[in-house]
DOGU-668752 format. One record per residue: x, y, z of N, C-alpha, C in turn; residue number from 0. Coordinates in steps of 0.2 Angstrom, whole numbers, plus 5000, padded with zeros to 4 digits. Example, Ala and Ser with C-alpha at 12.3 -4.5 7.8 and 13.67 -1.06 7.14 Angstrom:
! DOGU-668752
+------+------+------+------+------+------+------+------+------+------+
|  n.u |  n.v |  n.w | ca.u | ca.v | ca.w |  c.u |  c.v |  c.w | resi |
+------+------+------+------+------+------+------+------+------+------+
| 5066 | 4972 | 5039 | 5062 | 4978 | 5039 | 5066 | 4984 | 5039 |    0 |
| 5064 | 4989 | 5035 | 5068 | 4995 | 5036 | 5064 | 5000 | 5039 |    1 |
+------+------+------+------+------+------+------+------+------+------+
***
This chain:
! DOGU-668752
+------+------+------+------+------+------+------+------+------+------+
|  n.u |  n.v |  n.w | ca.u | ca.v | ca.w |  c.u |  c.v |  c.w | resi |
+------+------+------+------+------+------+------+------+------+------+
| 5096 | 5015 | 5065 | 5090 | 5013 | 5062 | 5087 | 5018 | 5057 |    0 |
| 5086 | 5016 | 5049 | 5084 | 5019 | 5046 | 5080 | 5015 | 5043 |    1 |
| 5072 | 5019 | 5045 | 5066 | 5018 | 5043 | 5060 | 5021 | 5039 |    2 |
| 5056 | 5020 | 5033 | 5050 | 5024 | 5032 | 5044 | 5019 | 5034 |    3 |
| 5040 | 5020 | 5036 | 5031 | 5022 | 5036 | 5026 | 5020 | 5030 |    4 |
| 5025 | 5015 | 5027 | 5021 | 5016 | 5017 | 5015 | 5014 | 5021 |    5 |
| 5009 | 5016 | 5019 | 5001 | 5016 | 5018 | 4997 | 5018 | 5018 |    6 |
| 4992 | 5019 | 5016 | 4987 | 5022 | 5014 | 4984 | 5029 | 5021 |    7 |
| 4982 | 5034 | 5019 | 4979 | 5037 | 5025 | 4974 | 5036 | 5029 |    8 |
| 4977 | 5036 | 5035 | 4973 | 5034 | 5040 | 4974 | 5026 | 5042 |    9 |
| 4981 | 5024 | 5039 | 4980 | 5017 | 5041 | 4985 | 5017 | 5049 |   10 |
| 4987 | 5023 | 5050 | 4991 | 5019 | 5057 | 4997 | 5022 | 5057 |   11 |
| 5000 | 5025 | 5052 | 5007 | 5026 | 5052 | 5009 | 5033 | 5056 |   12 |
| 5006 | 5038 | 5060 | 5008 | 5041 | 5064 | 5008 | 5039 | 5070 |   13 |
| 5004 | 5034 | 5071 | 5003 | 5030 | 5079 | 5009 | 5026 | 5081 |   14 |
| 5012 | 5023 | 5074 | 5016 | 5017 | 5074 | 5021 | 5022 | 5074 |   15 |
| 5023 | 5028 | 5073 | 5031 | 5033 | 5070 | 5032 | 5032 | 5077 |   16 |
| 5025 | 5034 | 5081 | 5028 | 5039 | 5088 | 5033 | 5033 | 5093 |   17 |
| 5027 | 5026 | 5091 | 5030 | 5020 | 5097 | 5038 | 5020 | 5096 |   18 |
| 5038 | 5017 | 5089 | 5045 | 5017 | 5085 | 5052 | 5023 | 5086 |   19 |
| 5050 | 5029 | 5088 | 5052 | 5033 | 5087 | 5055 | 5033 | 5094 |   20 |
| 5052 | 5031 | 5097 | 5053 | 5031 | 5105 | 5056 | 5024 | 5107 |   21 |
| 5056 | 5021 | 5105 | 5059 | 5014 | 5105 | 5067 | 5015 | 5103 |   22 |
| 5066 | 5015 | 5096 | 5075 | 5017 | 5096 | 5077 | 5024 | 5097 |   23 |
| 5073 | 5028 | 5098 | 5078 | 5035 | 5101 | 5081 | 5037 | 5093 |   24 |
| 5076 | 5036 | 5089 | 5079 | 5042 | 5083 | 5071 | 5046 | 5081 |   25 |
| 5072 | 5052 | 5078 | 5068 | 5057 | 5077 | 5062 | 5054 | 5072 |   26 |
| 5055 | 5058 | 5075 | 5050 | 5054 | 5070 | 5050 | 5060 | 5066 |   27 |
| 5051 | 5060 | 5057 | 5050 | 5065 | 5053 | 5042 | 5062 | 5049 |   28 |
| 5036 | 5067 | 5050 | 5032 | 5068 | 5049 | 5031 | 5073 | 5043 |   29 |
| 5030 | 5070 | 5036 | 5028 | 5076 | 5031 | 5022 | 5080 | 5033 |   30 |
| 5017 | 5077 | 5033 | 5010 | 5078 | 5035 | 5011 | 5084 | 5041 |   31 |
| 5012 | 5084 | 5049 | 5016 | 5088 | 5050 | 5019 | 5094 | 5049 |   32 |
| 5023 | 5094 | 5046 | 5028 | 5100 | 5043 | 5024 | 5105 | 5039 |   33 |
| 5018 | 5101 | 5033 | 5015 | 5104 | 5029 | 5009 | 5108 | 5033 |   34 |
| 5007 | 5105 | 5039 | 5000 | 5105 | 5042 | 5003 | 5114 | 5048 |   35 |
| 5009 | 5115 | 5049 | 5011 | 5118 | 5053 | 5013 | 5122 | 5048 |   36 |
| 5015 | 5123 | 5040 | 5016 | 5128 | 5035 | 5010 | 5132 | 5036 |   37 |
| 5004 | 5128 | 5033 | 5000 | 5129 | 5033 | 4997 | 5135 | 5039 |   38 |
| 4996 | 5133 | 5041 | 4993 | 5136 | 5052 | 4999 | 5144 | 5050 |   39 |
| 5002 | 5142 | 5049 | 5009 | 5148 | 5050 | 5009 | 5153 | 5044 |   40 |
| 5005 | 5152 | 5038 | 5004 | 5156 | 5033 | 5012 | 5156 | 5030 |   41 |
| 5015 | 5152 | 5031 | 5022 | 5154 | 5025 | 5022 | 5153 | 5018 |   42 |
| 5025 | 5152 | 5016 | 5026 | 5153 | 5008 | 5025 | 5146 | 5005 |   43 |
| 5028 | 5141 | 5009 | 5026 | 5133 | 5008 | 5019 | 5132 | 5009 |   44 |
| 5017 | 5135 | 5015 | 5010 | 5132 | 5019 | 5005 | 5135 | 5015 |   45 |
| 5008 | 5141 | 5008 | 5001 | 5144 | 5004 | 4999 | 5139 | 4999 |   46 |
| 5006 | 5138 | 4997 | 5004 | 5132 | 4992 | 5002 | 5126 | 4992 |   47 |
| 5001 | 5125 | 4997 | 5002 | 5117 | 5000 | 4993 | 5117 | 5003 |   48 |
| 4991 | 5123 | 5005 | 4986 | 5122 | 5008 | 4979 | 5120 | 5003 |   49 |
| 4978 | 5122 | 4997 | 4973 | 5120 | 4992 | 4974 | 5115 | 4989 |   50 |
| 4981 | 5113 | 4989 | 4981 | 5104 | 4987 | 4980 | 5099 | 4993 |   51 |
| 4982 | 5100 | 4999 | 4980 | 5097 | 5003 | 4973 | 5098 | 5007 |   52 |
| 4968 | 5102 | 5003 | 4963 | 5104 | 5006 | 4958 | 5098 | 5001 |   53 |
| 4961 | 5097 | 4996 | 4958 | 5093 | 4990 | 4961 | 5086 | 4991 |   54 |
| 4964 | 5086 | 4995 | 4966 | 5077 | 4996 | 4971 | 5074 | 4991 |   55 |
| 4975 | 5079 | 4987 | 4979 | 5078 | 4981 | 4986 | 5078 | 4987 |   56 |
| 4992 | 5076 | 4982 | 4998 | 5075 | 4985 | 4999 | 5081 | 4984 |   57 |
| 5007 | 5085 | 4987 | 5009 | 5091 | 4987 | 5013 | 5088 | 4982 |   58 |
| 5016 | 5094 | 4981 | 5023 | 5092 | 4971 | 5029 | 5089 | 4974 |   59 |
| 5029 | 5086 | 4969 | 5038 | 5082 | 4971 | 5040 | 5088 | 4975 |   60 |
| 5043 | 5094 | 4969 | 5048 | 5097 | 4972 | 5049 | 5100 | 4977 |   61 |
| 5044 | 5101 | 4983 | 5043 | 5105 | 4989 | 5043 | 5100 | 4994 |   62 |
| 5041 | 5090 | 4992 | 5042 | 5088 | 4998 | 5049 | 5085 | 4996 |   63 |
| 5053 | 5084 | 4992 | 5061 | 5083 | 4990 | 5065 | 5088 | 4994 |   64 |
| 5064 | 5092 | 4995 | 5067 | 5098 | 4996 | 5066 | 5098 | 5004 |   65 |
| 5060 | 5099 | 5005 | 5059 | 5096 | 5015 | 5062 | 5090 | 5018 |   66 |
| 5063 | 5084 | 5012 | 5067 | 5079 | 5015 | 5072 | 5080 | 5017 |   67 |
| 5077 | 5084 | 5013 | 5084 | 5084 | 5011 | 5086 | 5089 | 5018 |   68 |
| 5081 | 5095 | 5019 | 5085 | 5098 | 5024 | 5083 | 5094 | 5030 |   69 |
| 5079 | 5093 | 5031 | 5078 | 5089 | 5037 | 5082 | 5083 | 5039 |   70 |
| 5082 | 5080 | 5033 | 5089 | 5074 | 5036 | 5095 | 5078 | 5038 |   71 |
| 5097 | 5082 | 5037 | 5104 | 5084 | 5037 | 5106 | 5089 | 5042 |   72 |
| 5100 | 5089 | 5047 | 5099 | 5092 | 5053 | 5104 | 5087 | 5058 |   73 |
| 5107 | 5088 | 5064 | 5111 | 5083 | 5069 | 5107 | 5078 | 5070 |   74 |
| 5101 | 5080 | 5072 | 5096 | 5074 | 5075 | 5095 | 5068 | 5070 |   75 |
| 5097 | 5068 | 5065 | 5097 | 5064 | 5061 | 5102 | 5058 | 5059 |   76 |
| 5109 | 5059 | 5064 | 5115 | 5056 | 5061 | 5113 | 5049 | 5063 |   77 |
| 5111 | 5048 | 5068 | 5111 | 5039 | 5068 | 5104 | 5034 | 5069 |   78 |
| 5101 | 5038 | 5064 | 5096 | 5038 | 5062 | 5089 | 5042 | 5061 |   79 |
| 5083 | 5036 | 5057 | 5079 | 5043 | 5059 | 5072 | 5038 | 5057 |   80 |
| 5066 | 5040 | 5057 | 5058 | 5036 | 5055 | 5056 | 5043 | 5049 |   81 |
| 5053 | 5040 | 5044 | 5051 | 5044 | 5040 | 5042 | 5039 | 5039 |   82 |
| 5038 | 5047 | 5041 | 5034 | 5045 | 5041 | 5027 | 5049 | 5035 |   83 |
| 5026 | 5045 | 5030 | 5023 | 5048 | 5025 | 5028 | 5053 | 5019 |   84 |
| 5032 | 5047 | 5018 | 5039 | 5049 | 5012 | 5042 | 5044 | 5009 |   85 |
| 5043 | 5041 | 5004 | 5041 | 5046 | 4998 | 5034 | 5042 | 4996 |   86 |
| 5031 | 5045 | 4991 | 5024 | 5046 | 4990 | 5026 | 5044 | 4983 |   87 |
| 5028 | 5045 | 4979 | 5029 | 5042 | 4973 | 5034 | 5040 | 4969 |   88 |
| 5036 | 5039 | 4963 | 5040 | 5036 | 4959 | 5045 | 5042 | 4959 |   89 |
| 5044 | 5045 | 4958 | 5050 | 5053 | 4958 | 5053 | 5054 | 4965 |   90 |
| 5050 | 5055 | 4969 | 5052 | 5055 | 4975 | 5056 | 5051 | 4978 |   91 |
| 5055 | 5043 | 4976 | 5058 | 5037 | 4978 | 5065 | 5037 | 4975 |   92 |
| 5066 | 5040 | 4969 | 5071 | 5040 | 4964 | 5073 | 5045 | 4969 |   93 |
| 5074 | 5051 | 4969 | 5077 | 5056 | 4972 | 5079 | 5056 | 4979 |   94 |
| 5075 | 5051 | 4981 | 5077 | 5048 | 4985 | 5082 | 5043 | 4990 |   95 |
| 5082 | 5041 | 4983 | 5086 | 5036 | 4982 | 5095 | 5038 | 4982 |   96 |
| 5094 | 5045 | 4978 | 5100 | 5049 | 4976 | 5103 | 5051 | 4981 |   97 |
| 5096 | 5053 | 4988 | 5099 | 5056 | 4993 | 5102 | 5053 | 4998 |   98 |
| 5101 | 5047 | 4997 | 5101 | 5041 | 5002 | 5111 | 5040 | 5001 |   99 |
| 5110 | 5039 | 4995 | 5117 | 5038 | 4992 | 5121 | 5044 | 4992 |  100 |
| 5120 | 5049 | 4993 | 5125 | 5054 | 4995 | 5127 | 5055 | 5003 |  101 |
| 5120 | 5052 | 5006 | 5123 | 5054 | 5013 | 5125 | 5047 | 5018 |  102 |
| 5128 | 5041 | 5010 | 5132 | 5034 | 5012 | 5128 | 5032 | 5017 |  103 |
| 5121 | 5029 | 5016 | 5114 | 5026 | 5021 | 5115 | 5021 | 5015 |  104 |
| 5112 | 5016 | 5017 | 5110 | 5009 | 5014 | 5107 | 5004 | 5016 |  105 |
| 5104 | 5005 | 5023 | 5101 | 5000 | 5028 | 5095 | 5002 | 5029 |  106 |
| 5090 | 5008 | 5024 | 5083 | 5008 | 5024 | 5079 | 5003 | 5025 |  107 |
| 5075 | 5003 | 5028 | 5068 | 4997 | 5031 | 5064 | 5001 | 5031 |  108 |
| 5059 | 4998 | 5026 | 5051 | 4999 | 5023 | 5046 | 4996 | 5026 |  109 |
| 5043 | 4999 | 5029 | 5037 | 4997 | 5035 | 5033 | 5000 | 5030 |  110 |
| 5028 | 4991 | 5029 | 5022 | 4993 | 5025 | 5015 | 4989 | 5030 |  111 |
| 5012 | 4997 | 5032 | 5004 | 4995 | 5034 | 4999 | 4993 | 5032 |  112 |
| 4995 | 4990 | 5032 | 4991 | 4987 | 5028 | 4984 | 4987 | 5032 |  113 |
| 4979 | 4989 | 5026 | 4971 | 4989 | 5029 | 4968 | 4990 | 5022 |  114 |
| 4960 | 4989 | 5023 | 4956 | 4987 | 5017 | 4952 | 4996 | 5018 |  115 |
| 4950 | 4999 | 5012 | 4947 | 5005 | 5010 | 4941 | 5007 | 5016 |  116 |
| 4937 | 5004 | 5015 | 4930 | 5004 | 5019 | 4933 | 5006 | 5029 |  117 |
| 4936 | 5002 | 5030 | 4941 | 5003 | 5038 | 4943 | 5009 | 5037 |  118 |
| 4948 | 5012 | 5031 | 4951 | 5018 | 5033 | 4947 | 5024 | 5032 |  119 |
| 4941 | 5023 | 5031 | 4936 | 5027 | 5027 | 4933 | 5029 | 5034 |  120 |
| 4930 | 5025 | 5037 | 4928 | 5024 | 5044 | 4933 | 5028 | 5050 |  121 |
| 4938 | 5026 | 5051 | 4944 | 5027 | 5053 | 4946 | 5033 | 5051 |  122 |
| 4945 | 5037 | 5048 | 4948 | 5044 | 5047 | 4942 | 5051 | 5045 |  123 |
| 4936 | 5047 | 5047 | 4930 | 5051 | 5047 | 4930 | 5052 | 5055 |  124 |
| 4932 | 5046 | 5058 | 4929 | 5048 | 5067 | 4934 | 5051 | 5068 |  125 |
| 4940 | 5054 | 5065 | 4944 | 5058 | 5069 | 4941 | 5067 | 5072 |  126 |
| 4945 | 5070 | 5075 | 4943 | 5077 | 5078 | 4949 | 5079 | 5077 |  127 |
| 4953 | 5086 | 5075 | 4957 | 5087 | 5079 | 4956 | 5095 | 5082 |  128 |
| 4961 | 5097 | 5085 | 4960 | 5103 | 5090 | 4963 | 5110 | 5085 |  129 |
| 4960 | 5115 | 5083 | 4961 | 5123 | 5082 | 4967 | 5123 | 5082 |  130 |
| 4968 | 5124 | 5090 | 4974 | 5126 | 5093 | 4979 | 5124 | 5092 |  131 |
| 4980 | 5115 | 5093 | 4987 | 5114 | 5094 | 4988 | 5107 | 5090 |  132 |
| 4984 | 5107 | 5085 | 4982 | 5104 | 5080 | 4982 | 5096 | 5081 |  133 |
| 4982 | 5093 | 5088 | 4982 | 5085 | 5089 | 4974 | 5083 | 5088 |  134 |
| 4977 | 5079 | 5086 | 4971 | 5074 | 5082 | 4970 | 5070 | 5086 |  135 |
| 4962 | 5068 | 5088 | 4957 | 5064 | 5093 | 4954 | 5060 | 5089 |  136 |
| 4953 | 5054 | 5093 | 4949 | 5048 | 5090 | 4942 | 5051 | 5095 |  137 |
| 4935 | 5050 | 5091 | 4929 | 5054 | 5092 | 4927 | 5053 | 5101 |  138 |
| 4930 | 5045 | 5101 | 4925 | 5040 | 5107 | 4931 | 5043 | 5112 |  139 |
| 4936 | 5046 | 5111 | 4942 | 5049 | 5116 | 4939 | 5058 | 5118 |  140 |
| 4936 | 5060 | 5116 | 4931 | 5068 | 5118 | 4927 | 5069 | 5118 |  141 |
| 4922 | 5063 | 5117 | 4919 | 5061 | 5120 | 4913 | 5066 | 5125 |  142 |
| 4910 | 5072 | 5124 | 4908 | 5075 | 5131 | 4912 | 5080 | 5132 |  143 |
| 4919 | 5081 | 5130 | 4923 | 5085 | 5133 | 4922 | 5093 | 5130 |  144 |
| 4922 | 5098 | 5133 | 4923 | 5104 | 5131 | 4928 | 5107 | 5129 |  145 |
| 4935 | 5104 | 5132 | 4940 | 5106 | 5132 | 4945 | 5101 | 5129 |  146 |
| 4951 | 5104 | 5125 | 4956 | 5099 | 5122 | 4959 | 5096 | 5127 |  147 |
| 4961 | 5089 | 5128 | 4965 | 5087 | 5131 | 4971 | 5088 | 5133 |  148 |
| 4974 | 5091 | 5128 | 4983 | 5092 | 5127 | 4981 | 5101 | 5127 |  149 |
| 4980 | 5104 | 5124 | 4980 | 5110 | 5126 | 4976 | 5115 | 5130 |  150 |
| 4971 | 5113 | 5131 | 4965 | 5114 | 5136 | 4960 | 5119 | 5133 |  151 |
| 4959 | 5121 | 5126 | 4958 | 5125 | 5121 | 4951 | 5125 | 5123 |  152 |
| 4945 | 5128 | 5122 | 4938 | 5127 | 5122 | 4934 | 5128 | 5116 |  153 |
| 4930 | 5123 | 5115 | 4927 | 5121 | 5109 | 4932 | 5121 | 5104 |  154 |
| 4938 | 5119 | 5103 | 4941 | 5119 | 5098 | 4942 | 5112 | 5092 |  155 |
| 4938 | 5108 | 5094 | 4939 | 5102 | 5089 | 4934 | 5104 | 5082 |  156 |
| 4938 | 5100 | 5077 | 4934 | 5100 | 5071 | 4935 | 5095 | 5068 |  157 |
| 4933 | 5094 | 5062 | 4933 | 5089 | 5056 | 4936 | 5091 | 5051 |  158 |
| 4943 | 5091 | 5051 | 4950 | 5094 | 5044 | 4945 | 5092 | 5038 |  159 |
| 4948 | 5095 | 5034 | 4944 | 5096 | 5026 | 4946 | 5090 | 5022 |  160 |
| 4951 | 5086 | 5025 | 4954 | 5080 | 5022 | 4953 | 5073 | 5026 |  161 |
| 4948 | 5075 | 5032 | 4947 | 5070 | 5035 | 4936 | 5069 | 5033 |  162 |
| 4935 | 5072 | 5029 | 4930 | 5073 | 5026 | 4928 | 5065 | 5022 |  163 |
| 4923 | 5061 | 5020 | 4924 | 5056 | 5018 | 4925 | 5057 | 5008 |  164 |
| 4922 | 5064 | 5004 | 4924 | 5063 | 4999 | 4931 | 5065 | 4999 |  165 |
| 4933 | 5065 | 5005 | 4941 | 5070 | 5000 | 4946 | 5063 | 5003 |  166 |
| 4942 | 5061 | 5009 | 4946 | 5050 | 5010 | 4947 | 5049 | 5005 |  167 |
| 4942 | 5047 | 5001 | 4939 | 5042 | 4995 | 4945 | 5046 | 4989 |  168 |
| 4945 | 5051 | 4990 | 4949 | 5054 | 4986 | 4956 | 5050 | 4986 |  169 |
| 4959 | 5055 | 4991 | 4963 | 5053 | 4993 | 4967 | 5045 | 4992 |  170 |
| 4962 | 5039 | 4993 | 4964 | 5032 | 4993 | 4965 | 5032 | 4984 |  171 |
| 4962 | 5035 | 4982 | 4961 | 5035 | 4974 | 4969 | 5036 | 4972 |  172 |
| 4971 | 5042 | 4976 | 4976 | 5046 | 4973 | 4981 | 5041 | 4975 |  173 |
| 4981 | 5037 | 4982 | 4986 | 5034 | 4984 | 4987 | 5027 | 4978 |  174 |
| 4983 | 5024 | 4978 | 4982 | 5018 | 4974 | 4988 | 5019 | 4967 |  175 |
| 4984 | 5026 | 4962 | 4987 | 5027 | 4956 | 4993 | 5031 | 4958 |  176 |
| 4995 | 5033 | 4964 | 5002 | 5036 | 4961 | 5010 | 5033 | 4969 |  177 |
| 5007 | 5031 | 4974 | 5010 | 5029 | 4979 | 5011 | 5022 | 4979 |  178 |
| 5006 | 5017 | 4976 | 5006 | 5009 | 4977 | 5012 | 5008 | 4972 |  179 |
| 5016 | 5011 | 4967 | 5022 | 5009 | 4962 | 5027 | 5009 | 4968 |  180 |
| 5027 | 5014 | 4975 | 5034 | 5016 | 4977 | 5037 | 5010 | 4980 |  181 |
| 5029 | 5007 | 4983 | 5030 | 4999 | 4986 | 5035 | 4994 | 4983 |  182 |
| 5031 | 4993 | 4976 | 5035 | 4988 | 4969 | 5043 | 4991 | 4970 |  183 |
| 5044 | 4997 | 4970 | 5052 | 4999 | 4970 | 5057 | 4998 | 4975 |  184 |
| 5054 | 4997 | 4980 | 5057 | 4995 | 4987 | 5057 | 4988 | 4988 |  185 |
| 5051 | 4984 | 4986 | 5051 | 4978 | 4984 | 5056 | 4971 | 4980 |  186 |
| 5060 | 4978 | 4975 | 5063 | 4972 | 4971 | 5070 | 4972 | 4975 |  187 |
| 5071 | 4977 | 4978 | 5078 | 4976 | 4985 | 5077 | 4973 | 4991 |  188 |
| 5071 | 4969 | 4992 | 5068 | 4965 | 4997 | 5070 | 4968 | 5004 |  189 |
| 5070 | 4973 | 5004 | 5069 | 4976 | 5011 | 5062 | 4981 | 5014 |  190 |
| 5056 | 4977 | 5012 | 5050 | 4979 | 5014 | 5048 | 4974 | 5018 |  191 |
| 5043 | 4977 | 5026 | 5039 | 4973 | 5030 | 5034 | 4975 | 5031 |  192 |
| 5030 | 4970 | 5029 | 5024 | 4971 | 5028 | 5018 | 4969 | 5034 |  193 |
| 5015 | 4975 | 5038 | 5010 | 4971 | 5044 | 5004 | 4973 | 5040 |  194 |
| 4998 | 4970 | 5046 | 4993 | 4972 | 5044 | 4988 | 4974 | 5051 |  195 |
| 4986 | 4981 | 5047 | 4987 | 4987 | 5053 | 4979 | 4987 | 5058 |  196 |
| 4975 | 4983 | 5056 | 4969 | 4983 | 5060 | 4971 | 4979 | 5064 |  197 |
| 4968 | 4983 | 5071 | 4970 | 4979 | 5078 | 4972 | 4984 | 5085 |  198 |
| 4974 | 4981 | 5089 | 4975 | 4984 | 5095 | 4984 | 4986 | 5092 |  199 |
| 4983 | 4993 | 5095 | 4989 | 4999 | 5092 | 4995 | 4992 | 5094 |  200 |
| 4995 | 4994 | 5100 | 5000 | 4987 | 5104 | 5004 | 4981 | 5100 |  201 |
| 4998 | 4980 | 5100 | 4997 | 4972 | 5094 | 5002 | 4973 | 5088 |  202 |
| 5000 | 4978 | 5084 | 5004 | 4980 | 5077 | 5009 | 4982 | 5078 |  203 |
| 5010 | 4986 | 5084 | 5017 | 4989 | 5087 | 5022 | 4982 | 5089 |  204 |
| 5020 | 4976 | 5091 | 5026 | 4974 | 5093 | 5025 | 4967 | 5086 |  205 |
| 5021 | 4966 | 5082 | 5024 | 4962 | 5078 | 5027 | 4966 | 5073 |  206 |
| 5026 | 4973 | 5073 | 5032 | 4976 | 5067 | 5039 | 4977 | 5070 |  207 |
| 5041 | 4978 | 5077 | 5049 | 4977 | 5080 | 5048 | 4969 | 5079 |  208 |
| 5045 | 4965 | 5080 | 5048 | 4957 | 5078 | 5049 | 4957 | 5072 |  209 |
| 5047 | 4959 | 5068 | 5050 | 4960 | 5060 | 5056 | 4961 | 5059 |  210 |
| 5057 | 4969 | 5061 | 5062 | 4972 | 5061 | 5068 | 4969 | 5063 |  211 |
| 5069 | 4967 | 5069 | 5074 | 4965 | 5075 | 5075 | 4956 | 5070 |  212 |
| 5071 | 4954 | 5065 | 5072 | 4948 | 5062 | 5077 | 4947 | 5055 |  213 |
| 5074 | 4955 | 5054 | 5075 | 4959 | 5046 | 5085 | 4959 | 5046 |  214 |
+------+------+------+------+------+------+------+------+------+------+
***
């Protein structure tokens, strides 16, 4: 099973990777992640990548082209894989596309999340996440807590610079004008499924495998 993730941030699509990911027993690859964990680690990727994601812009084709290629081509990747937040634009979808066809893949399935601006606005303002170990909280989940859940970290929650509501707003802007083409491109191969992502996790979890399992 080879799968990507398309939607808007904060519409669901790292919630949905993990179910999925767990379901068929192939690897969730998280861009977001990768760049989030450059970053923290001060590499050479994570310098660059930190002022553009701090501003709610896409990072450059050519550093997230580059992070795909090698990460598919890792073992854990042979029989499949969930990509989650890739490709992001018209370039990337092309190149994409190049990579797909050298590594003899043809049965990608487009899982397209769907929610209205105002919800994801909401929805990515009540997030929190941890210093430490950088997992991300829903607000009414810590509720009181002094300590991280997952790492036991004290006082560590905060509000990411990208979960900010101008740099959201942003961000949807960005998604609109330069990731809504990638949709149209996957579309004319008719192999896109499209949910709609407001709801109980559950709920959107199991009508995206009825898709899938129909597709």
């Amino acid at each position: 099973m080879r799968l990507t993730l398309f939607g808007a941030p904060g519409v669901g699509k790292g919630t949905q990777a993990k179910l999925l990911s767990a379901k068929y027993k192939i690897p969730h690859i998280s861009t977001g992640d990768i760049l989030r964990k450059a970053v923290k680690d001060g590499t050479g990727l994570g310098k660059k990548a930190r002022e553009i994601m701090n501003r709610g812009n896409l990072v450059p084709d050519d550093i997230m082209i580059g992070i795909i290629k090698e990460r598919l081509n890792e073992p854990d990747c042979k029989n499949g894989f969930l990509l989650d937040g890739y490709p992001r634009t018209e370039a990337q979808a092309n190149a994409f596309d190049l990579l797909l066809k050298e590594l003899n893949i043809n049965d990608l399935k487009v899982i397209n999340i769907i929610a209205d601006d105002e919800e994801l606005v909401r929805r990515l303002g009540n997030r929190r996440a941890c210093k430490n170990c950088n997992e991300i909280f829903v607000l009414d989940a810590i509720k009181g807590l002094e300590s991280c859940p997952k790492c036991a970290a004290k006082n560590s929650f905060y509000l990411r610079d990208d979960d900010k509501e101008d740099v959201i707003r942003n961000r949807l802007k960005v998604f609109k004008a330069n990731t809504k083409p990638v949709l149209a491109h996957y579309q004319k191969n008719g192999n896109v499924i499209s949910v709609y992502g407001i709801g109980n996790i559950d709920t959107v979890n199991e009508a995206i495998i009825n898709l899938l399992e129909k597709s």
